[in-house]
Structure formats: C-alpha cells, structure tokens
Backbone as a chain_set.jsonl record, in Angstrom:
{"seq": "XXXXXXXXXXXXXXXXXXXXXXXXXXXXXXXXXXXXXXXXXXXXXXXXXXXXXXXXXXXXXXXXXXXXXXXXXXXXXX", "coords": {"N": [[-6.933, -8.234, -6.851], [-4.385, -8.103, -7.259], [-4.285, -8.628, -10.43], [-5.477, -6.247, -10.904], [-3.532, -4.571, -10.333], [-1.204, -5.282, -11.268], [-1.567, -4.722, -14.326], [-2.388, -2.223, -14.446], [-0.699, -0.433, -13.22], [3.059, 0.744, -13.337], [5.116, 0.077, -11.632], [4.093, -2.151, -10.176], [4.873, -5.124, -8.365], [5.663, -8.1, -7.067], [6.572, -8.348, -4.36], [5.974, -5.543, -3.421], [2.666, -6.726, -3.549], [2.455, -8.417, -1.728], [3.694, -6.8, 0.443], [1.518, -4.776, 0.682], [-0.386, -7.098, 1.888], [0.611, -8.166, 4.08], [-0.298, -6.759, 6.386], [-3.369, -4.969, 7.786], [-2.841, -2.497, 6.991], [0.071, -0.219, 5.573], [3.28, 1.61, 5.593], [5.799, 3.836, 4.441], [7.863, 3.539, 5.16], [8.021, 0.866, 5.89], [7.399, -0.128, 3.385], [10.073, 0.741, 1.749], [11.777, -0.896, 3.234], [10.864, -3.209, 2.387], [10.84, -3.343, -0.18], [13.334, -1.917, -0.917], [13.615, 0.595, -2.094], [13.802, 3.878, -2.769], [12.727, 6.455, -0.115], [10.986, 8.112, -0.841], [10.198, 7.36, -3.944], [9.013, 5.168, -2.636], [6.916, 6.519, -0.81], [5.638, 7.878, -3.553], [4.488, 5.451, -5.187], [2.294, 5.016, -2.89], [1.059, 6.839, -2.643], [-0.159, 6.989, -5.229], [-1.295, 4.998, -5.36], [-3.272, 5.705, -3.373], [-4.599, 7.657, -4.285], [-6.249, 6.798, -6.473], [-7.688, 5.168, -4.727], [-7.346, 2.783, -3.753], [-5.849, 2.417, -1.853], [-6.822, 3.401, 1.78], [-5.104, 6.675, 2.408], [-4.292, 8.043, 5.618], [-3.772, 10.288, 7.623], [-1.978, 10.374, 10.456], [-0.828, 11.168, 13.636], [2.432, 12.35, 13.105], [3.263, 10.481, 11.099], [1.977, 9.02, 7.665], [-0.524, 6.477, 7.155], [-1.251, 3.982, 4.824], [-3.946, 2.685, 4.377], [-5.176, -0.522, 3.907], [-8.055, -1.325, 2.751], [-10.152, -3.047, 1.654], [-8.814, -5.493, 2.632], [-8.707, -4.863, 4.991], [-11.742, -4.515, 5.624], [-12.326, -7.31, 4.977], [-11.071, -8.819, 7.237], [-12.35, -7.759, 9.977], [-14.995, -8.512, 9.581], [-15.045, -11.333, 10.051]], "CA": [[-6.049, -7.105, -6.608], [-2.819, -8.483, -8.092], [-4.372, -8.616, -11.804], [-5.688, -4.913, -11.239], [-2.26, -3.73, -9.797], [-0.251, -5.956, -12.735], [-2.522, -4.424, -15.435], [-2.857, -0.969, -14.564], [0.477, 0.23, -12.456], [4.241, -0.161, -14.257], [5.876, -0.315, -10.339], [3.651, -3.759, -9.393], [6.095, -6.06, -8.174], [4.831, -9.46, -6.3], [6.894, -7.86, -3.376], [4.514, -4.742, -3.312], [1.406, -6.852, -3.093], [3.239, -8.89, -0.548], [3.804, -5.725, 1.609], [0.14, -4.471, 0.777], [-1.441, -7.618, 2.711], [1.13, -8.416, 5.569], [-1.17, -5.915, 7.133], [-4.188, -4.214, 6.723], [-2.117, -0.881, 6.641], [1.228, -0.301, 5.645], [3.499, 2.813, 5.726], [6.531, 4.632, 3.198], [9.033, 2.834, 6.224], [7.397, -0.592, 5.496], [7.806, 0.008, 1.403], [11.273, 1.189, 1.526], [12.512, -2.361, 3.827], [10.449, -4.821, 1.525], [11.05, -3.721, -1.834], [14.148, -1.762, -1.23], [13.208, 1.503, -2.994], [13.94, 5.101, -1.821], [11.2, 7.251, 0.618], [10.233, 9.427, -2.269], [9.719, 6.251, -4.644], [7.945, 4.368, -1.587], [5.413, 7.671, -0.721], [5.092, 8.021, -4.926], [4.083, 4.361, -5.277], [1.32, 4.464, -1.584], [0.721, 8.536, -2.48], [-0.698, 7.201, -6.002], [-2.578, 4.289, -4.846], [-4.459, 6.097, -2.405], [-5.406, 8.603, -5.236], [-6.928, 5.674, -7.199], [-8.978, 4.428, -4.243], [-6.917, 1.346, -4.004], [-5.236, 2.468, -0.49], [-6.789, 4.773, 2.369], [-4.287, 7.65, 3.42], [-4.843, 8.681, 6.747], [-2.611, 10.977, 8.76], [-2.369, 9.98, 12.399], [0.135, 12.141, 14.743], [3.202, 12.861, 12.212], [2.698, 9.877, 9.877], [0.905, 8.885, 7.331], [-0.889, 5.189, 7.036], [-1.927, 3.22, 3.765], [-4.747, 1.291, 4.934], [-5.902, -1.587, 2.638], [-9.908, -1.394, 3.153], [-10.826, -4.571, 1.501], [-8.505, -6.235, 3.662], [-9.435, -4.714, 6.658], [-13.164, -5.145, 6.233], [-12.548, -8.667, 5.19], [-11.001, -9.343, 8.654], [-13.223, -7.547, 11.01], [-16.393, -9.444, 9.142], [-14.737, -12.55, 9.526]], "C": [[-4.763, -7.258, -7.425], [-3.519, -8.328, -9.686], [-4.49, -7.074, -11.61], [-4.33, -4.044, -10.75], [-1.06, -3.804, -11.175], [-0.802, -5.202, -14.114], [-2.368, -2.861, -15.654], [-1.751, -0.066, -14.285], [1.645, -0.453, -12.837], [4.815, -0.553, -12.705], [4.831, -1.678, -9.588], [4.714, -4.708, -9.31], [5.518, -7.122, -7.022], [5.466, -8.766, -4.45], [6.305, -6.592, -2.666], [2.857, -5.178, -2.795], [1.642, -7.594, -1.772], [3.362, -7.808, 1.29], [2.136, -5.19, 1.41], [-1.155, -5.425, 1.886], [-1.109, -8.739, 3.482], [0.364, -8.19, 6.223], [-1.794, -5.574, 7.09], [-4.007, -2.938, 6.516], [-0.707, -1.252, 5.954], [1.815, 1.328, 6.234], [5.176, 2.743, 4.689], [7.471, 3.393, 3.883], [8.486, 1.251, 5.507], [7.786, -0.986, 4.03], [8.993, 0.231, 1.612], [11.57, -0.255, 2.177], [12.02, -3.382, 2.458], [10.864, -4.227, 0.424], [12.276, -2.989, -2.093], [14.257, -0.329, -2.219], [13.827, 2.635, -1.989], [12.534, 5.89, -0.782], [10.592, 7.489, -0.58], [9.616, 8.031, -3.164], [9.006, 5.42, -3.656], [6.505, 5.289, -1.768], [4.583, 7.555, -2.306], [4.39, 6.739, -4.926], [2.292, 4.273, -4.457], [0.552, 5.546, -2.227], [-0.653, 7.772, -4.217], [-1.742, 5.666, -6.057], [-3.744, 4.616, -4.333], [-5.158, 7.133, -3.262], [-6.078, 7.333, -6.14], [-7.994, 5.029, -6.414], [-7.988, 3.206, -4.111], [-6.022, 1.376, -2.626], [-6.106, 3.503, 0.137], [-5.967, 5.802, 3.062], [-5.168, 8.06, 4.175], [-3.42, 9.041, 7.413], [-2.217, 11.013, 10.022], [-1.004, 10.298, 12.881], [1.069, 12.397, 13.296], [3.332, 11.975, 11.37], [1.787, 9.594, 9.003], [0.941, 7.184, 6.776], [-1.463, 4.932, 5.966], [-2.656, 2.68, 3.982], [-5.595, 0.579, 3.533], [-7.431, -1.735, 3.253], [-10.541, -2.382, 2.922], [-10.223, -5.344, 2.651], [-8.896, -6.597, 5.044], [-11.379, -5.49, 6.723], [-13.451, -7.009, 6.041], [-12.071, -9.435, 7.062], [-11.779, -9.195, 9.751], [-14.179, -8.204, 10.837], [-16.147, -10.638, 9.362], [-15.504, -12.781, 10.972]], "O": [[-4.312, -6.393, -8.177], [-2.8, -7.476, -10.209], [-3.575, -6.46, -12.16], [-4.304, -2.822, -10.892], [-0.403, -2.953, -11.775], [0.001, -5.324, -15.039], [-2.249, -2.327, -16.757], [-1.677, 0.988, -14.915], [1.727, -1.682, -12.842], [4.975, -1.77, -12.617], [5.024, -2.0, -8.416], [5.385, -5.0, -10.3], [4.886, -6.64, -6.081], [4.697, -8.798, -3.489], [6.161, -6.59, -1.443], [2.078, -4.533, -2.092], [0.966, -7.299, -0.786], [3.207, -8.013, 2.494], [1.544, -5.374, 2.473], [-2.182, -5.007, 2.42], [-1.748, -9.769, 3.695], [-0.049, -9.12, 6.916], [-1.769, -5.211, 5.914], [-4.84, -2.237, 5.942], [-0.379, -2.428, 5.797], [1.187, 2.069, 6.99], [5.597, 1.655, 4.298], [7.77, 2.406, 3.212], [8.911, 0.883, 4.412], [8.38, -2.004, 3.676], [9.213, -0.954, 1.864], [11.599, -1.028, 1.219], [12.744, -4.094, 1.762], [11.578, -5.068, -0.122], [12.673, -3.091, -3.254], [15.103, -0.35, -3.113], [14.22, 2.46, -0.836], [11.368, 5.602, -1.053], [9.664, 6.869, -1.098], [8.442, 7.747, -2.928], [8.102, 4.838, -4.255], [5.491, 5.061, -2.427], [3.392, 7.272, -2.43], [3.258, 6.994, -4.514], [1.319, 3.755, -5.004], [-0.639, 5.301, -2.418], [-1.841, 8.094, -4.198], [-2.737, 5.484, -6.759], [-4.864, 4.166, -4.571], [-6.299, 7.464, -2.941], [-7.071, 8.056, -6.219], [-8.966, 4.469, -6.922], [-8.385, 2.507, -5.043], [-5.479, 0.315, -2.318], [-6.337, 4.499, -0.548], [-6.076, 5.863, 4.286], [-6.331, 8.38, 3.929], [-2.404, 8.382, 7.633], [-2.224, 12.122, 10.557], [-0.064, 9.622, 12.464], [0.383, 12.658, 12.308], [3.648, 12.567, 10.337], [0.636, 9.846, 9.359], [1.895, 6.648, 6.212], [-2.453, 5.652, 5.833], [-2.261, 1.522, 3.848], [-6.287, 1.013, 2.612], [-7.666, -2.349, 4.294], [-11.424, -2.787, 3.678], [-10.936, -5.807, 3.542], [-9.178, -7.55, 5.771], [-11.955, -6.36, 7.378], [-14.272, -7.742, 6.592], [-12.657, -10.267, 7.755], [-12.007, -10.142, 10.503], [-14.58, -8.731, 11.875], [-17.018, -11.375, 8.899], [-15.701, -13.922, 11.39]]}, "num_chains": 1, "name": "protein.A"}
C-alpha cells in the first residue's frame, strides 16, 4: 500500500498511511487532526481514494466513512 500510495498520489505523506491503518475506517475529522490539513483537503484526499478503489465510502446517518477493505478483511480472517 505505501509504495502504491508513494508512486501514484502527490499528497502521500507517512502520516496519511499512518491514519489509513490506525483503523480499518477512518473519516475527513480523523484526516484533518493527524495530518493537519483543512476539511475540504481531508474529504479531497479520502473523496479520491475511494474513487480509485483504494478506500470504501460509505454514508452512515450524516457522515461519511473511509473504510480500508484490505485491512478490514485481513482482521476479521485472522
């Protein structure tokens, strides 16, 4: 994940993948504390992951969740 994030996306920052697999979700709130960015530059960053396949947006009550899918299914299989 880190080579294909470093490689492909100019906003990869070790603090990004860092916040990507604290959890097996994140959210815009979560991006804006760790790396210090604005909403809009948080959402842009999650918003264009999840168009790549590389996060799942999901909308649940008035937010919306990044979920890391490898992550996750690596934990539940474990």
């Amino acid at each position: 994940m880190k080579h294909k994030l470093r490689s492909n996306y100019k906003f990869y920052s070790q603090d990004l993948l860092n916040n990507l697999f604290k959890h097996p979700y994140t959210r815009v709130t979560f991006v804006v504390q760790d790396l210090k960015v604005s909403r809009i530059t948080a959402a842009g960053y999650l918003n264009r992951l999840a168009e790549d396949r590389i996060l799942e947006k999901r909308k649940i009550g008035t937010g919306n969740y990044y979920i890391n899918s490898k992550l996750y299914e690596l934990l539940v299989n474990r």
